[in-house]
Each structure stands twice: as C-alpha cells, then as structure tokens.
N, C-alpha and C positions, 0 to 999 in steps of 0.2 A: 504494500500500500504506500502512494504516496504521501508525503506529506511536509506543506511547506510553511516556514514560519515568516520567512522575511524572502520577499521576493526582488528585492535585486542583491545582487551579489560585489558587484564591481569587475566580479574575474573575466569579462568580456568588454573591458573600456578599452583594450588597448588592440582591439579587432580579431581575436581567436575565440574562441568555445569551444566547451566539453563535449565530451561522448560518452556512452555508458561506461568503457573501459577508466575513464579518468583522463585518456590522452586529448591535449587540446589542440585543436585545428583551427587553420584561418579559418571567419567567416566568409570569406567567399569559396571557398574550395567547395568543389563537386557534390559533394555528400552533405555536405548544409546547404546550398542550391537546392538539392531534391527533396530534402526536410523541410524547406521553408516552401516548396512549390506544394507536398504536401498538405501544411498548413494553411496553404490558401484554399485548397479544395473545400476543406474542410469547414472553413469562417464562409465561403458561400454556399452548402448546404443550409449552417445554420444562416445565412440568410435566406436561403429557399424557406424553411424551416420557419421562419417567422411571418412568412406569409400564408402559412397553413393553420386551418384550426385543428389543434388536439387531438382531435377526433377521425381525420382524415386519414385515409389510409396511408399515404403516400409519409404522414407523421413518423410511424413504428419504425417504417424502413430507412426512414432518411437516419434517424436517431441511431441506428443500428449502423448503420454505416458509421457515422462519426467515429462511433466506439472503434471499430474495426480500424479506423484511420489512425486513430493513437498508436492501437497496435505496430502498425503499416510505419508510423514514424520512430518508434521504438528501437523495431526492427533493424530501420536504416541506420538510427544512431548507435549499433553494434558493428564493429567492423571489421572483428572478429571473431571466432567461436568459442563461443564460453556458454559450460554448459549450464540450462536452466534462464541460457537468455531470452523474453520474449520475442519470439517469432511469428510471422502469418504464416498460416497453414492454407495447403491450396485447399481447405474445404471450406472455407471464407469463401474463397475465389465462388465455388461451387452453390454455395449460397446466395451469389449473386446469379450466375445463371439462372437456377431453378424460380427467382423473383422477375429476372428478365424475361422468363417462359411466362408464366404466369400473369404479368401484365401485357404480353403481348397477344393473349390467345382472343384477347375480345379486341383490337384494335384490327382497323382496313390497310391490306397492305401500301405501300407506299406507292404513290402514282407523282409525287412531283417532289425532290427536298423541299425542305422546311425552314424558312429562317427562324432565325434565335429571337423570336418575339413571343408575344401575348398575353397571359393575362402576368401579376407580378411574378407569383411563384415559378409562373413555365420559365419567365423569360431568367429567373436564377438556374431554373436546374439549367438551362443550357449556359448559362456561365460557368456554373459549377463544372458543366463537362468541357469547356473550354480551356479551363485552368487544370482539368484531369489532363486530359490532352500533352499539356505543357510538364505537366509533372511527371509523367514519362516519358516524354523525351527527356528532362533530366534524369531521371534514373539511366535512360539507357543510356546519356552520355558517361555518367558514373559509370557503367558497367566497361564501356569500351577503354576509362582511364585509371582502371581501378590499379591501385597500389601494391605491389608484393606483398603478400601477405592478407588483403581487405576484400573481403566477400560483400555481395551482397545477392540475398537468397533468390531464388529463380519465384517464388509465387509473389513477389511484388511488382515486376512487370507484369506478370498475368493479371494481377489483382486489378493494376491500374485500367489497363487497357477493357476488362470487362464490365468495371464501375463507369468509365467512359460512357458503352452500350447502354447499361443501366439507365444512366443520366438523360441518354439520348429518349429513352421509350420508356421512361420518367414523366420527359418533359414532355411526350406524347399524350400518354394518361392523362396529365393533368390537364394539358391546356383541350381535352374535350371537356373534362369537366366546369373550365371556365373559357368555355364558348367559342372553341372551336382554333384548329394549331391553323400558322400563317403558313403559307405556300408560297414557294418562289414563281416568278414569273420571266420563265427565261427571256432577255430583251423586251420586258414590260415597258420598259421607260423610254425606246430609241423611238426618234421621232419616222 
C-alpha cells in the first residue's frame, strides 16, 4: 500500500527522478517520456469520466481502466527484474478485448471514419485514444533504445495499442447514446 505524507520531495529540482529500483534518471529520458504519456491517458479518461453520470455504463469500465493504468505505469517505472514487482499481465490486455466485443456487438459496422467530435464525453474518449496513441509510440521508442540491462514487459505495448481500440468503440457507444457519432465527409468542404 501506498502511502504519502509530504508530497514534494525536492529530489527532482535539479531534472532527474526515481524509479522503483531507487536509480535516478533524467526526466527527459525514454522511460519517463512513456510514464508521463501514460499519465496523460489517464487524467483524460478521468476527464471523459467527468462527463458521465455514475451510473452509466461506460463509468465501471473507464474507472477500471485507470486502475489498470497505475499498474501499466508501475510496471514501466521497473526497469528491471525484481521479483514480486508489479507487472501487467496480458489478461488485463484480454479484458479489454472481451469489453471491446461486447460493446461492439450492438453497434453498425462502419460505412464512413468518424471524426473526434460530439457530444462532451465522446469527444474525450477520442482524446483519451489520441494521447493512447502517443503513448505507444513512446513505449515502443523505449523498447527500440532500451539500455543493457532494462526491460520493458511485452503486455504493455499490447495493452496500449488495444485500450486505443477500446477508446475508439468507447467513443462509438457513447456518442449514440448522446445523439449520434460525426462522420467524415470526404472533400465536404472543396468548392
């Protein structure tokens, strides 16, 4: 369990930060890039999140994810194997599938892409998958510069790339329930 008493430290004024191991890295290196693209995924759910009532379906699952995202950033700030370190497991990953099936069994297949519009909440989850997006292609720049020594576990690029999916047929679901997803218009606007 965590547990924090004083939340600034000082130990990152002079541009490095920890990892679970105790070793400190620039803040800009690779692997705090990918934690912090993480972290953003994450703050726009809960803003998708805040645009939903309680009670909404789409609430359980977004909440559920977040958690799994602590995980997902846990994971990264390990960067090497030490046993009993929190890791994603691919049946997270699987977990997302089996919601990705299941919201997609009542939707019409697709006849035109969609832009990233509509009602507030659609138009976050497609942020959210925007910034998913992004935050695998950092991991996988991580993966291609990783350091002698520095792992980083194979179910976090699966994870991200099918939370992406998710997000995308997320923001399908909802934006029927608020009144309908935007459709692109190929060359709508040339005169």
């Amino acid at each position: 369990m965590v547990k924090l008493t004083k939340i600034y430290t000082r130990t990152g004024d002079k541009g490095d930060t920890g990892l679970v191991s105790g070793k400190r890295v620039s803040k800009t290196a690779s692997r705090i890039e990918a934690i912090g693209a993480v972290d953003e995924v994450n703050a726009a759910i809960g803003v998708a999140l805040a645009a939903l009532t309680p009670d909404d379906p789409m609430t359980l699952l977004l909440s559920h994810i977040q958690n799994d995202l602590f995980d997902l950033g846990a994971d990264l700030a390990t960067p090497e194997k030490i046993d009993g370190a929190l890791r994603l497991w691919p049946a997270q990953t699987e977990w997302l599938e089996a919601q990705i099936d299941k919201m997609n069994e009542n939707l019409p297949p697709l006849t035109s892409f969609i832009l990233p519009a509509g009602g507030v909440a659609t138009s976050n989850l497609h942020l959210a998958r925007a910034i998913t997006r992004r935050a695998e292609r950092d991991v996988w720049r991580l993966i291609e510069t990783l350091p002698d020594g520095e792992i980083v576990f194979p179910a976090i690029p699966t994870y991200l790339n099918r939370l992406s999916d998710f997000l995308f047929v997320a923001a399908r679901k909802t934006a029927r329930r608020q009144g309908g997803e935007v459709l692109w218009q190929p060359g709508g606007n040339r005169p």
